[in-house]
NULOMAR-300727 format. One record per residue (C-alpha): x, y, z; residue in one letter; chain. Coordinates in pm, whole numbers. Layout:
N
<drenro X="X" Y="Y" Z="Z" code="a" unit="A"/>
...
% end
This chain:
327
<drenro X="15583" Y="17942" Z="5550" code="x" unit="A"/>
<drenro X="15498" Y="18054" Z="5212" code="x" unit="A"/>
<drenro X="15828" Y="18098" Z="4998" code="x" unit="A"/>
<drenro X="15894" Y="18209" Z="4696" code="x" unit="A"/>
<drenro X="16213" Y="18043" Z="4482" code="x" unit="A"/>
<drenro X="16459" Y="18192" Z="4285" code="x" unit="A"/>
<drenro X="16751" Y="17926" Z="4117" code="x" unit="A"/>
<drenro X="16805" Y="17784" Z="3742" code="x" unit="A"/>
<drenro X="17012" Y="17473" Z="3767" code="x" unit="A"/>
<drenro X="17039" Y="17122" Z="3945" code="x" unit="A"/>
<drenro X="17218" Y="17253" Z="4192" code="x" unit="A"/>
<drenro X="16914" Y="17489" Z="4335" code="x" unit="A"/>
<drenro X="16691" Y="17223" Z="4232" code="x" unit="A"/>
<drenro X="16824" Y="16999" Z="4483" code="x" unit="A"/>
<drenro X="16753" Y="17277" Z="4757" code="x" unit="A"/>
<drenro X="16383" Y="17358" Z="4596" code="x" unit="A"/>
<drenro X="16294" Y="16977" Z="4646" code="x" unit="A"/>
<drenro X="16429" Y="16985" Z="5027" code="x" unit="A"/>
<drenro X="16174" Y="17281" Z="5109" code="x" unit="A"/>
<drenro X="15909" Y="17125" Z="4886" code="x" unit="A"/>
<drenro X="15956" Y="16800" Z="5124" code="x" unit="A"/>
<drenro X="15946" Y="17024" Z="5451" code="x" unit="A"/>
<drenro X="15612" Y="17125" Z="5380" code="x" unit="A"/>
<drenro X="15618" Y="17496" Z="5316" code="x" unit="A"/>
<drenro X="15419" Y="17670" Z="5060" code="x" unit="A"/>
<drenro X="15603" Y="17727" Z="4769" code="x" unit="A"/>
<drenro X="15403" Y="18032" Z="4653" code="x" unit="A"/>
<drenro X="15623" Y="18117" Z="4327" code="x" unit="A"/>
<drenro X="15970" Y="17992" Z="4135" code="x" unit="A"/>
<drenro X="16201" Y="18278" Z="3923" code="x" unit="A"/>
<drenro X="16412" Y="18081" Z="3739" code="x" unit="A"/>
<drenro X="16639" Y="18146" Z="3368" code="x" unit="A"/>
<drenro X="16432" Y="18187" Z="3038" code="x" unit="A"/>
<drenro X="16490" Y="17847" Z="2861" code="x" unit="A"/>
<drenro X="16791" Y="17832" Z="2671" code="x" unit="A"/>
<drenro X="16942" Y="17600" Z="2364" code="x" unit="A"/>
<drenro X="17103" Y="17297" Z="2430" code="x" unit="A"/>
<drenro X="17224" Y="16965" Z="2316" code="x" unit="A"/>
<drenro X="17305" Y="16890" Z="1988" code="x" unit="A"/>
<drenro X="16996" Y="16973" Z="1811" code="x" unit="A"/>
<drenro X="17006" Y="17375" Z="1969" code="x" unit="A"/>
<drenro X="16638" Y="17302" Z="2077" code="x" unit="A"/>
<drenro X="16518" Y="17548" Z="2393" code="x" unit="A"/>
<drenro X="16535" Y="17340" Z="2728" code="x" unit="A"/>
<drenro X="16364" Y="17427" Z="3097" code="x" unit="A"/>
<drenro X="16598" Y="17478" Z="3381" code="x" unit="A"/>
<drenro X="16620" Y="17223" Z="3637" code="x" unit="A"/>
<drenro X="16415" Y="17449" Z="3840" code="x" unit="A"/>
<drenro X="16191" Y="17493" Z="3591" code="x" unit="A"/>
<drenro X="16122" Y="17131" Z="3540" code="x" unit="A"/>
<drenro X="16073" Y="17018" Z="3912" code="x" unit="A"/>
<drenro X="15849" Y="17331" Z="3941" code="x" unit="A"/>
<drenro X="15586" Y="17215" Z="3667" code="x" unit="A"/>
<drenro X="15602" Y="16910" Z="3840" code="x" unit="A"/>
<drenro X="15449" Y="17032" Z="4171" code="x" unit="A"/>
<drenro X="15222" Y="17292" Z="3979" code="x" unit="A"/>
<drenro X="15398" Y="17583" Z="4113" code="x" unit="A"/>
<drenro X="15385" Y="17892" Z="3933" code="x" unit="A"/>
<drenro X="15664" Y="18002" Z="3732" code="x" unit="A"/>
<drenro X="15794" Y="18333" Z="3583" code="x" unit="A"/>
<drenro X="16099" Y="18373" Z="3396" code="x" unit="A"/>
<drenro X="16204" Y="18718" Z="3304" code="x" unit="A"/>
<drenro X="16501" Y="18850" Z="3138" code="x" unit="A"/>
<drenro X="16583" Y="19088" Z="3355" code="x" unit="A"/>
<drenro X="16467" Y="19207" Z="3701" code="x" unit="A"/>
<drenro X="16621" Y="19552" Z="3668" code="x" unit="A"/>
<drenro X="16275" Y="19773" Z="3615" code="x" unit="A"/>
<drenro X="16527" Y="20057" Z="3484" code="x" unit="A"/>
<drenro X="16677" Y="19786" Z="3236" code="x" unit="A"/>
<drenro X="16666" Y="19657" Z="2858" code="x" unit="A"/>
<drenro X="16366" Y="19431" Z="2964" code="x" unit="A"/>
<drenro X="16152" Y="19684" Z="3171" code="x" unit="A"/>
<drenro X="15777" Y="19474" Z="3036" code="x" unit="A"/>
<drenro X="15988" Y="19161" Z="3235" code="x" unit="A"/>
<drenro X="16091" Y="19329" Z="3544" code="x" unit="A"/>
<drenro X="15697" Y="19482" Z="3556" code="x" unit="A"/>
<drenro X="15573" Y="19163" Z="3498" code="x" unit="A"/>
<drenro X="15796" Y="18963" Z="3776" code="x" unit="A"/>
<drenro X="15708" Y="19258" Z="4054" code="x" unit="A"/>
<drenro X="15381" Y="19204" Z="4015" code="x" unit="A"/>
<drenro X="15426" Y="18824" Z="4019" code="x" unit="A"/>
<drenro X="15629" Y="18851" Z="4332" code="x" unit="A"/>
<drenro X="15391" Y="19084" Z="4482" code="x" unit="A"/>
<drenro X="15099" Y="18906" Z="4453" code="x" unit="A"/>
<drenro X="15239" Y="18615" Z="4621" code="x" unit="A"/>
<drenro X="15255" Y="18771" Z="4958" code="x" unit="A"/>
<drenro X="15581" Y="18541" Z="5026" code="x" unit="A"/>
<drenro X="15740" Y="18538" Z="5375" code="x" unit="A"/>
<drenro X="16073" Y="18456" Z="5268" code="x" unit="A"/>
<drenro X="16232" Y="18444" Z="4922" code="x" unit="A"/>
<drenro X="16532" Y="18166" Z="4880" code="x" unit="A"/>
<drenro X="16784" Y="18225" Z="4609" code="x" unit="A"/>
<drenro X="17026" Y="17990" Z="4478" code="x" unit="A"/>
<drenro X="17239" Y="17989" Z="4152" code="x" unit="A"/>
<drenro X="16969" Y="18199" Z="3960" code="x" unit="A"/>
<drenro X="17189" Y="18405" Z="3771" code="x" unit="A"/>
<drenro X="17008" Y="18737" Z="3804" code="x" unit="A"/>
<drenro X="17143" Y="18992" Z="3996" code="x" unit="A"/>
<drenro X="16815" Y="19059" Z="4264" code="x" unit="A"/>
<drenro X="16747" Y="19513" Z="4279" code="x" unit="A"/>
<drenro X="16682" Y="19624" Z="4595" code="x" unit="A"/>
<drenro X="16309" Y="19615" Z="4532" code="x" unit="A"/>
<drenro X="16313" Y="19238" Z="4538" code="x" unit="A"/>
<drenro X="16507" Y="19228" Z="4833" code="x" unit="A"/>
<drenro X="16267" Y="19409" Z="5022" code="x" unit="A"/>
<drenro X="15954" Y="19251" Z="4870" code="x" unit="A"/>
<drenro X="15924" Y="18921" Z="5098" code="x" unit="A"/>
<drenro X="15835" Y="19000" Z="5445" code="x" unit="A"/>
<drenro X="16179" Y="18822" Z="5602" code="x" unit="A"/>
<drenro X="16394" Y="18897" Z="5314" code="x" unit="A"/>
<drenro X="16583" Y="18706" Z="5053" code="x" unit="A"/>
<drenro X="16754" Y="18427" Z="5159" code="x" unit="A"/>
<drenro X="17099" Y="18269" Z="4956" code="x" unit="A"/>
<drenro X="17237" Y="17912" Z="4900" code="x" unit="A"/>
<drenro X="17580" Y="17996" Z="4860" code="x" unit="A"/>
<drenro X="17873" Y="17726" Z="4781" code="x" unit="A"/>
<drenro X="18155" Y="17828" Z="4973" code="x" unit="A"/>
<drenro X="18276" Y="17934" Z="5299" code="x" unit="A"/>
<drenro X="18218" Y="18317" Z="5294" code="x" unit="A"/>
<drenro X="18435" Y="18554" Z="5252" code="x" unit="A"/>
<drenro X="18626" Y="18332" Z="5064" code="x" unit="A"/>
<drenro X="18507" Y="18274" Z="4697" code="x" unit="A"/>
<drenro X="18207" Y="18517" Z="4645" code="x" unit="A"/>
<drenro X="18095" Y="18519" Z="4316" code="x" unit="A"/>
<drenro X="17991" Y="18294" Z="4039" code="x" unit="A"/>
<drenro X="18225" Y="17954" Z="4071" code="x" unit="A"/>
<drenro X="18304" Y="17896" Z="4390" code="x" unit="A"/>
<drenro X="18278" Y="17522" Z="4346" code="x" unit="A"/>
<drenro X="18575" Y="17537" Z="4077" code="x" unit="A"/>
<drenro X="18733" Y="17839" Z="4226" code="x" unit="A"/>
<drenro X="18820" Y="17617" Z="4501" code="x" unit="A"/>
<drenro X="18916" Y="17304" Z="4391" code="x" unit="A"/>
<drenro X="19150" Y="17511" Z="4126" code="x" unit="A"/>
<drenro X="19307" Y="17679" Z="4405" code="x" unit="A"/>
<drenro X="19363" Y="17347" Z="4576" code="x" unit="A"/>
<drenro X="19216" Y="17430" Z="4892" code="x" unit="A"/>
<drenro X="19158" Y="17201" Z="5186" code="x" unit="A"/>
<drenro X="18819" Y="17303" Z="5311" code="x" unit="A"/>
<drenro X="18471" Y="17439" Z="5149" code="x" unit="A"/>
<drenro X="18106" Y="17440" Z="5234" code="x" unit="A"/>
<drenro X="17805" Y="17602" Z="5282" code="x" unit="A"/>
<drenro X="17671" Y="17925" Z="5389" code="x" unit="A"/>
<drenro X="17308" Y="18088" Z="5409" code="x" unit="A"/>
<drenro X="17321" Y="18407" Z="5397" code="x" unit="A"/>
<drenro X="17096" Y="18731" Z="5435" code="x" unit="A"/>
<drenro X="17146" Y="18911" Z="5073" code="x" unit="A"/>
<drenro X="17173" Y="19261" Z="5084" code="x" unit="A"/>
<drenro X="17272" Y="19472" Z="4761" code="x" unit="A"/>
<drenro X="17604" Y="19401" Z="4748" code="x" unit="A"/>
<drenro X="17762" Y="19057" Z="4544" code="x" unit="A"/>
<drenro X="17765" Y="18788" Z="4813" code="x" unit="A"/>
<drenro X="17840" Y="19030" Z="5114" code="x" unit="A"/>
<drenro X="17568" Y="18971" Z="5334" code="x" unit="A"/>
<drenro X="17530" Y="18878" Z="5709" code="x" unit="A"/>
<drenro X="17573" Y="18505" Z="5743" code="x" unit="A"/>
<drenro X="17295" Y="18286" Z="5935" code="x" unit="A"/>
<drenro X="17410" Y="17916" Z="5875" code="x" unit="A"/>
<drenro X="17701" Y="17735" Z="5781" code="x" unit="A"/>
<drenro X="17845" Y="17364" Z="5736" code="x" unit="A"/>
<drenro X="18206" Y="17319" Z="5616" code="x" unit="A"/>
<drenro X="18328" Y="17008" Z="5426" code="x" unit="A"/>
<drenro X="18653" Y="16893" Z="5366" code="x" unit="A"/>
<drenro X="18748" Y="16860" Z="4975" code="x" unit="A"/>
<drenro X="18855" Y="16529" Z="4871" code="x" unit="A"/>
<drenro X="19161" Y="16494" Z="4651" code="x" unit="A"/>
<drenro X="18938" Y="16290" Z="4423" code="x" unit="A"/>
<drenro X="18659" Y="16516" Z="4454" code="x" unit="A"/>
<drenro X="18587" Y="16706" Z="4095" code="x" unit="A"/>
<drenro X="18353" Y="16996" Z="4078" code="x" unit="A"/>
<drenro X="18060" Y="16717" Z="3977" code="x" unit="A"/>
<drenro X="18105" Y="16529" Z="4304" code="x" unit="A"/>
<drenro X="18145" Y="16832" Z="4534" code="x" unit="A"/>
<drenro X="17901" Y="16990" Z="4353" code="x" unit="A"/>
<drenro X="17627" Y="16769" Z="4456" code="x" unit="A"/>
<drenro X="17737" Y="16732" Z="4837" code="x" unit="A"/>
<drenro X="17738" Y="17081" Z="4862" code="x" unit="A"/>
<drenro X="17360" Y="17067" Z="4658" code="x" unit="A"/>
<drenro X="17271" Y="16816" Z="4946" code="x" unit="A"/>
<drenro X="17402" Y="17028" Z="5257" code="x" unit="A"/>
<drenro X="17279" Y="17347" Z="5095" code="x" unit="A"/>
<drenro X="16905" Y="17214" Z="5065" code="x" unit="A"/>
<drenro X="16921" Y="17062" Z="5412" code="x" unit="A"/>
<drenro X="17056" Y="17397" Z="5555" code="x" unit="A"/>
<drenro X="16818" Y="17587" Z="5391" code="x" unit="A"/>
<drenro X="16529" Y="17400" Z="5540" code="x" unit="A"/>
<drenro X="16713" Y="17456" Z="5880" code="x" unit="A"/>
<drenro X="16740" Y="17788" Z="5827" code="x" unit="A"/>
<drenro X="16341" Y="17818" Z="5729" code="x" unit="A"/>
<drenro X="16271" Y="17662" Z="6092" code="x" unit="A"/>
<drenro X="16456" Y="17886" Z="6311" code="x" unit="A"/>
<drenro X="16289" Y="18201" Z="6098" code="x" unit="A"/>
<drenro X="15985" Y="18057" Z="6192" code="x" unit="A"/>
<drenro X="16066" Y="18044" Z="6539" code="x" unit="A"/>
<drenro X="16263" Y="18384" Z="6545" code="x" unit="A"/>
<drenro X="16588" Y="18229" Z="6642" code="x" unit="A"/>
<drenro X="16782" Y="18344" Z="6314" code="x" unit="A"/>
<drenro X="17152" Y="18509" Z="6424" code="x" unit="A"/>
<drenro X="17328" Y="18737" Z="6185" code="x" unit="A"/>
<drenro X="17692" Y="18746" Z="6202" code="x" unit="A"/>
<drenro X="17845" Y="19008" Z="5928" code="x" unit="A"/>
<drenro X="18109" Y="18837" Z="5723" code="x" unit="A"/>
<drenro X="18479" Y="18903" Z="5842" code="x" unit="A"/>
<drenro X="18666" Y="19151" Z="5630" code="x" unit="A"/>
<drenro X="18992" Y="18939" Z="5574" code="x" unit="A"/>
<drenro X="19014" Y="18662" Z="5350" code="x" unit="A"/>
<drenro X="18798" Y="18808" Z="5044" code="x" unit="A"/>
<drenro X="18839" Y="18605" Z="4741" code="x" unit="A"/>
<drenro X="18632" Y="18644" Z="4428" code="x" unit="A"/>
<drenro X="18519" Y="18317" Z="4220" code="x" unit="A"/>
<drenro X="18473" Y="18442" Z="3869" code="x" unit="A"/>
<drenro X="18255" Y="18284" Z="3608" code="x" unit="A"/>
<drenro X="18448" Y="17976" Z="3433" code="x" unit="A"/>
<drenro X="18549" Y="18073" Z="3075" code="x" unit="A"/>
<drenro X="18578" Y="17818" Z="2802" code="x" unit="A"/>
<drenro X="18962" Y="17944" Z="2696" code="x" unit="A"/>
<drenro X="19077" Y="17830" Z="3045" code="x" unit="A"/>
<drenro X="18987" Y="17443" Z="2948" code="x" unit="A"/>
<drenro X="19350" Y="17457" Z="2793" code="x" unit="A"/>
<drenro X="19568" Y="17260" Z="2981" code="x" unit="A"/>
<drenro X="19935" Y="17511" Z="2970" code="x" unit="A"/>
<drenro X="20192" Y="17266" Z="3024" code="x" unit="A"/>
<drenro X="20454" Y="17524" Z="3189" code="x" unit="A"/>
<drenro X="20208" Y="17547" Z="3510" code="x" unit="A"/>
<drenro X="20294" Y="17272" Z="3771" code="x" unit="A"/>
<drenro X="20194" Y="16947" Z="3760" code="x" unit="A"/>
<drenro X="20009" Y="16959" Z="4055" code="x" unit="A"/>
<drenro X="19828" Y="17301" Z="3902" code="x" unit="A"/>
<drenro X="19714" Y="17104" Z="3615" code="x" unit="A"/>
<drenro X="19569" Y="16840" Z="3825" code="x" unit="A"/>
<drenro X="19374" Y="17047" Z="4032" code="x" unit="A"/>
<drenro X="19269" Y="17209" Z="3737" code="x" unit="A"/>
<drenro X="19132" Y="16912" Z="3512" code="x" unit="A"/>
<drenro X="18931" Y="16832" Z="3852" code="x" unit="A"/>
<drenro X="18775" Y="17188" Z="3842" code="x" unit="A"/>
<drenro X="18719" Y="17182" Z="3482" code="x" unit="A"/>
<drenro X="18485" Y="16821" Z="3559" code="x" unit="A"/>
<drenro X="18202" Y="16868" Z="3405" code="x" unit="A"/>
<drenro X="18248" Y="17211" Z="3222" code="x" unit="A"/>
<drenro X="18451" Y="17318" Z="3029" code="x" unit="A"/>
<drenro X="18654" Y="17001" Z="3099" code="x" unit="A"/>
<drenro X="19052" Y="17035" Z="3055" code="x" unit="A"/>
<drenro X="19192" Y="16976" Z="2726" code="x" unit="A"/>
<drenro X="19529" Y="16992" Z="2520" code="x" unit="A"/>
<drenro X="19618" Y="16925" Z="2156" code="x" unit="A"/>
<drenro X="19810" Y="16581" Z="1993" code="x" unit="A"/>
<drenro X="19863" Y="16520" Z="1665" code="x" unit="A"/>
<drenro X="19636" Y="16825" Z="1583" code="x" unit="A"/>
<drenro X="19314" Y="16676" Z="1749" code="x" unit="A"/>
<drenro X="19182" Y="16888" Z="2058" code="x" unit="A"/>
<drenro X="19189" Y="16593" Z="2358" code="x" unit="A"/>
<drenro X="19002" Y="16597" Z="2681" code="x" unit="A"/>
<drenro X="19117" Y="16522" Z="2956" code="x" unit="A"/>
<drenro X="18908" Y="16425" Z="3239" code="x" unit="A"/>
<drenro X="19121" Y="16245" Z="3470" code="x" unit="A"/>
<drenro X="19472" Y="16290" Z="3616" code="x" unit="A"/>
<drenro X="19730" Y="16289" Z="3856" code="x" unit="A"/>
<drenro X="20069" Y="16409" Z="3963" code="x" unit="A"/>
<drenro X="20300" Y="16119" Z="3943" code="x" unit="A"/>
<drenro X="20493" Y="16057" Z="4313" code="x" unit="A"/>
<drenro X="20777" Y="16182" Z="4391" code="x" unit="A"/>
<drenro X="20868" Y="16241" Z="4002" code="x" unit="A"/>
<drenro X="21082" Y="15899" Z="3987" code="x" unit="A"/>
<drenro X="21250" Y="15800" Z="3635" code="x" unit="A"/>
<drenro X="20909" Y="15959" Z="3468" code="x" unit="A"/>
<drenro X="21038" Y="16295" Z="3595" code="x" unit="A"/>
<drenro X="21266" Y="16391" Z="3331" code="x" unit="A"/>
<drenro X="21146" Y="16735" Z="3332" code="x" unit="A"/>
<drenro X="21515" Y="16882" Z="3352" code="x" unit="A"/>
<drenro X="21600" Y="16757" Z="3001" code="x" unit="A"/>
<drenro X="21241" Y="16735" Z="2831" code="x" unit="A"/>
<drenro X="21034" Y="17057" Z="2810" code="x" unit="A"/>
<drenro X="20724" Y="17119" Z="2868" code="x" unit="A"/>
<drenro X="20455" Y="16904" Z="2675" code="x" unit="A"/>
<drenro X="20663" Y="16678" Z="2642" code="x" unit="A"/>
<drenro X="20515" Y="16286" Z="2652" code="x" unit="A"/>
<drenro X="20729" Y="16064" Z="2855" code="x" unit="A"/>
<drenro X="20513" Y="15756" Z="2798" code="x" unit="A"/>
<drenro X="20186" Y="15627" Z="2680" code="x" unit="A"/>
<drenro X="20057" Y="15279" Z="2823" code="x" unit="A"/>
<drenro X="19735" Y="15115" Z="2983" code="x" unit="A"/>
<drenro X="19807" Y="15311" Z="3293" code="x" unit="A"/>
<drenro X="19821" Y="15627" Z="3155" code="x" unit="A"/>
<drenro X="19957" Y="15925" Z="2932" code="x" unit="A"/>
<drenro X="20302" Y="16096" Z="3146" code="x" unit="A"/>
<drenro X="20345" Y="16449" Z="3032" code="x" unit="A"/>
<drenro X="20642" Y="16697" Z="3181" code="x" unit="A"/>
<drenro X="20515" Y="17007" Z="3300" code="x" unit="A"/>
<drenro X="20687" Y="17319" Z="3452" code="x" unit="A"/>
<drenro X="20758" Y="17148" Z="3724" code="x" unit="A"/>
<drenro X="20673" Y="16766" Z="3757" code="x" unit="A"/>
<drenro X="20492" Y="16499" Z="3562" code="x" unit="A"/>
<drenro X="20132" Y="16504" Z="3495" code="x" unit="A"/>
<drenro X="19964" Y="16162" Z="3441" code="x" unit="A"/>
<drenro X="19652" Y="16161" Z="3223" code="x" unit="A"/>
<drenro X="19451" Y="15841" Z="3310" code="x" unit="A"/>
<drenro X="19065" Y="15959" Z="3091" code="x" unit="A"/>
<drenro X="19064" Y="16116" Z="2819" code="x" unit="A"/>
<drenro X="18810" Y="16208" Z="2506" code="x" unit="A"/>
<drenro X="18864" Y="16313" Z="2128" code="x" unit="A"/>
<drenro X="18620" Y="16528" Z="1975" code="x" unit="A"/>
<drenro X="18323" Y="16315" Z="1844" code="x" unit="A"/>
<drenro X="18386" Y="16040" Z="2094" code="x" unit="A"/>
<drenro X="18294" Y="15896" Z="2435" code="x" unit="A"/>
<drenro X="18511" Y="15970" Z="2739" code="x" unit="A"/>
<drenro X="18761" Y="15614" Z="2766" code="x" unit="A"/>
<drenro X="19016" Y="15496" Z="3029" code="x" unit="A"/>
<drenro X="19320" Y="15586" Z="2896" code="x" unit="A"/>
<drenro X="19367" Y="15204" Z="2796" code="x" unit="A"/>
<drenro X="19076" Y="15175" Z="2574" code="x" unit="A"/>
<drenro X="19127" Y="15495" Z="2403" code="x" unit="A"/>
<drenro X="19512" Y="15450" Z="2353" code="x" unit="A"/>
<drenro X="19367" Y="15134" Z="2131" code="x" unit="A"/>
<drenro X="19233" Y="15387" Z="1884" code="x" unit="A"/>
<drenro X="19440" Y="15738" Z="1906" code="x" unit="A"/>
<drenro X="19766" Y="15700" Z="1924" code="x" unit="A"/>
<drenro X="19964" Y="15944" Z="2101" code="x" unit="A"/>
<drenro X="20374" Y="15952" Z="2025" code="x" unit="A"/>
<drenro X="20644" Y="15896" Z="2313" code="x" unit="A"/>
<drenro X="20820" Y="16199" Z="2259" code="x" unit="A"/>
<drenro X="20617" Y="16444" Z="2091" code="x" unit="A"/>
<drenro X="20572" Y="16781" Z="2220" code="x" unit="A"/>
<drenro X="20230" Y="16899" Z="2303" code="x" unit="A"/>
<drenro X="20109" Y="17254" Z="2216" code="x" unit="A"/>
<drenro X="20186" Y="17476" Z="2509" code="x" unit="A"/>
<drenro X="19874" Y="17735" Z="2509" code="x" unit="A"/>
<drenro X="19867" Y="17983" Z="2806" code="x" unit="A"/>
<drenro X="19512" Y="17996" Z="2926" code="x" unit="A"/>
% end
């Protein structure tokens, strides 16, 4: 089939490489203008962008797809693109770009998305985070049939997973990349044979993932312990979970609720913030309700240590309060 590609990070990257391998045509790639990274600000390719110019495939990369928009020269400029391709099917995942219905309509079968949850839960932008924040169980992968709306469409595929408790957002992340690319390439061979059934998405159970926002990396010690563990997993890799000792901003990239509470659980007399104890096995803080254990953590400037190594060069006082900032 000849397919056209719409995605910006790793994540669709993974899923562009799994059609690549199946042997379709990859007739086009939309992907993110490059952006500034790193430490010298210098403009970097997406992923997409990147594994694209590898296979020689064309590449287009407009601000805006909206014709009506602040960018009307890019939107021209990609419907021309996408209309001289003469694309069967276009696959969409993680671009970024909301798609008008004039793109939708363009491919002859459609637009087709890579989407990281289990629809209707956690439409939106961070469903990945969404649900390991919200502690749940269960996540996976659904291709869907985009129509206008954000994330609504009829589904056509999907694999759940089960979410480890040691699973961050980086580790899910790239099973989900993994089933989402093999899924995709499923769903390309039952189009092919006409065997594609759409089942409209059930109207209970509608969640919304919204973007992740930088503020929410601080860690508010009057949440529950086992909130702030599921959120320092969420926040792995971005914006990563932080809180504040001895004035430094630290993060935090690895913890855990301490069992049943035990003598570290002091949380009736000690408020909020409060450290407990700081050793090789890791930094006890009361929260609103239990103990959090911080077991990898990072000061600004430095590498990310087990909490050992980087206890031997910050030290953090038994019995100091830590800055309770509501996210």
């Amino acid at each position: 089939m000849r397919i056209l590609f719409a995605g910006t990070p790793e994540f669709a990257a993974v899923a562009l490489q799994h059609i690549i391998q199946a042997g379709h045509t990859i007739c086009g790639v939309l992907t993110q203008p490059d952006r500034p990274a790193g430490r010298g600000m210098k403009l970097q390719a997406s992923a997409v962008k990147t594994l694209a110019l590898q296979h020689h495939i064309a590449v287009e990369q407009p601000r805006s797809l909206r014709l009506d928009g602040k960018f009307p020269e890019d939107a021209l400029a990609a419907q021309k693109f996408l209309q001289a391709t003469q694309a069967d099917a276009m696959v969409v995942a993680a671009y970024g770009l909301i798609l008008p219905q004039w793109v939708l309509d363009t491919p002859r079968l459609g637009c087709l998305n890579i989407h990281a949850s289990l629809l209707p839960r956690w439409r939106g932008a961070a469903p990945i985070h969404r649900a390991i924040e919200a502690g749940d169980k269960n996540t996976g992968v659904v291709i869907m049939q985009m129509d206008a709306g954000l994330d609504t469409g009829d589904m056509l595929l999907t694999q759940p997973i089960e979410i480890s408790p040691q699973d961050t957002t980086a580790s899910l992340h790239d099973k989900l990349a993994d089933i989402g690319g093999a899924l995709i390439v499923q769903t390309l061979a039952d189009a092919q044979l006409n065997k594609l059934v759409r089942t409209p998405q059930p109207m209970d159970g509608i969640t919304y993932a919204h973007k992740i926002e930088k503020h929410e990396a601080a860690l508010d010690w009057r949440l529950s312990a086992k909130q702030l563990a599921q959120r320092v997993r969420a926040f792995n890799p971005f914006p990563v979970a932080t809180f504040h000792a001895d004035g430094e901003v630290i993060k935090v990239w690895s913890a855990y609720v301490v069992a049943d509470g035990g003598a570290d659980t002091e949380t009736t007399t000690n408020a909020p913030g409060s450290v407990l104890s700081a050793d090789d096995s890791g930094v006890r803080i009361t929260c609103g309700e239990g103990v959090l254990c911080i077991t990898e953590l990072q000061k600004a400037g430095g590498k990310r240590l087990a909490v050992a190594e980087f206890l031997r060069g910050f030290d953090i006082k038994v019995g100091s309060v830590c800055e309770v900032t509501a996210p």
